[in-house]
C-alpha angles and dihedrals in degrees: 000000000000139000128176107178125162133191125194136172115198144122130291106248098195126001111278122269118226127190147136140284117217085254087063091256125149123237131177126193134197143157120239122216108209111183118202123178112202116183116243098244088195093050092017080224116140117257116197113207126197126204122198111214116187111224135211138178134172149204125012087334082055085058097047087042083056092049105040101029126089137179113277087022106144107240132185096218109198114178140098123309125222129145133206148209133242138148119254124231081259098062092248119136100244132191128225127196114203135172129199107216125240089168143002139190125209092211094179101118087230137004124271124222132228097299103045093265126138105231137156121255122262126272114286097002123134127244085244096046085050094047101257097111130085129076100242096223107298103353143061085283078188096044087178114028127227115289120286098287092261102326094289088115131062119244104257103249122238125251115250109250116247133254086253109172097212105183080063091072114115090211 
């Protein structure tokens, strides 16, 4: 038995690009920004690292991912992990990570429009209109919504956090 799972949580660095197999199957495409700081231990400066992780996803989750993701959205990215191997344009031999999606998670409070701005939706439009609906794949691929639909309706208010003793927790 084998099993080789990621899960990654970073930043969209371009819009995803959708098309077609020859099968009719939709496939969406789209790199993943992860940022990581380690400490120098020589300088004791803080370096800040970025990995580049090649995303796919594939079916109708590969169509909603097309219609609610942009780029610098933050994702949770959860598949199966392989790399692979080219040569640059430089000649060099390059490495590429990619990870084809089982599920992933839109985790911008609320969706941002055209020009990377984070705007309610318009009067009288609905969350999934606005890019808030659809469950990416396992997830609340909205996780916000879109806006209250032009103030008609209340806020939903929050739940009161609970009295949780967490250093009873046996994990």
């Amino acid at each position: 038995m084998a099993l080789c799972k990621v899960m990654i949580i970073g930043n969209l660095g371009s819009d995803p690009e959708m098309r077609y197999t020859p099968s009719n199957r939709a496939v969406t495409q789209f790199n993943v920004a992860v940022n990581q700081s380690t400490k120098n231990q020589q300088t004791g400066e803080w370096v800040e690292e970025t990995d580049w992780f090649r995303v796919s996803v594939w079916g109708d989750r590969a169509e909603r991912m097309a219609e609610t993701l942009r780029k610098g959205n933050k994702v949770f990215v959860e598949g199966r992990f392989k790399t692979r191997q080219f040569e640059g344009r430089d000649g060099q031999t390059r490495t590429s990570l990619e990870i084809t999606a089982d599920s992933i998670v839109n985790l911008e409070r609320r969706p941002r429009d055209d020009e990377g701005s984070f705007n309610a939706a318009p009067a009288g439009a609905s969350p999934v209109a606005a890019g808030g609906g659809g469950n990416g794949g396992g997830g609340n691929g909205g996780a916000g919504g879109g806006g209250n639909g032009g103030g008609a309706a209340a806020r939903p208010q929050r739940a009161p956090a609970d009295d949780t003793d967490y250093d009873d927790l046996p994990f």
